[in-house]
Structures are given as C-alpha cells and as structure tokens.
C-alpha positions, 0 to 999 in steps of 0.5 A, spaced: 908 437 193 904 443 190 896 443 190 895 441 183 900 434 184 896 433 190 891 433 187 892 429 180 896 424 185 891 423 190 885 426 189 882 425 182 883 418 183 880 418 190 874 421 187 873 417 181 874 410 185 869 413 190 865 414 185 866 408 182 864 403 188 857 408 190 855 407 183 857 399 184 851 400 190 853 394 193 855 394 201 863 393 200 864 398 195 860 404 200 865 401 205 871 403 200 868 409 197 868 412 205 876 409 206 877 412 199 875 419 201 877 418 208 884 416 205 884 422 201 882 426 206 887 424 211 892 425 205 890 432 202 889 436 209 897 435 210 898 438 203 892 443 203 888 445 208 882 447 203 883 441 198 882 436 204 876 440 207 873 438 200 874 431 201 872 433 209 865 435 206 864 429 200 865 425 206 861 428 211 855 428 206 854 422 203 855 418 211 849 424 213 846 421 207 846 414 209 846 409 204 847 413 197 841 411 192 838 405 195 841 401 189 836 397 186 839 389 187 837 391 195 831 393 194 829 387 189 830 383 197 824 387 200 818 384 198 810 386 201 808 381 206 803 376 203 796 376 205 794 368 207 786 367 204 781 366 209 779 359 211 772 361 209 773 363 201 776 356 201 770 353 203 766 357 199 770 355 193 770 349 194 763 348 195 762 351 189 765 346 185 
C-alpha cells in the first residue's frame, strides 16, 4: 500500500470522523474522536513513519489540551450559586406591607 492509499483509506476518513465527534462536543464523541486518531495513528506508523507522527501530533495536542472548546450544552449545567436572602430583609419587607 503506498502513502497516498494510506492516507485515502485511512487517514482523510480518520480525520474527518475526528473532526466530526469534536464539533458533536458531547464526552462520547471525544472518546471516539481520540480512538479515531489513535486508530489511524496506529495504522499509518506501520505504513509511513511520517504520515503517523502526524496523527501522533493531532492526538498528543488535543489529549494535552484537554476537553476541546468546552462545547456550550456542558457549560448551560454550571449555574453561579445562589444567594439566599437574609432573614432581616424579610422581616423588613414584611413590616412594610
């Protein structure tokens, strides 16, 4: 199998589907956006050694990243803590009416 076989068998698609579940944002689809580029990773070293360390690089970058992007669905569940109201303005207000 040459390099430009490789990488039309392999790699486009690997990246793609990489790309794919990092822009999905949810945790199962950076699990498999990290298999995908380990996958290709793992296929394209035993084909080309320099084709591979490009997948070694994309995949050592994004896991020293950590989660990509902080996709917008996760962030929605982090709400600022609330503040309770004291038991004086209660009183007050209640005084008042």
């Amino acid at each position: 199998m040459t390099v430009a076989q490789a990488w039309l068998l392999v790699g486009i698609p690997a990246l793609v589907l990489a790309l794919a579940m990092l822009v999905w944002g949810a945790k199962t689809g950076i699990v498999i956006a990290y298999a995908a580029l380990a996958g290709g990773f793992a296929t394209l070293i035993t084909i080309d050694r320099v084709s591979g360390l490009v997948f070694g690089a994309l995949l050592v970058m994004l896991y020293a990243v950590g989660p990509v992007g902080g996709s917008p669905r996760e962030s929605d569940d982090r709400q600022p803590p609330l503040v309770e109201p004291s038991p004086d303005l209660d009183r007050e207000q209640s005084a008042k009416v």
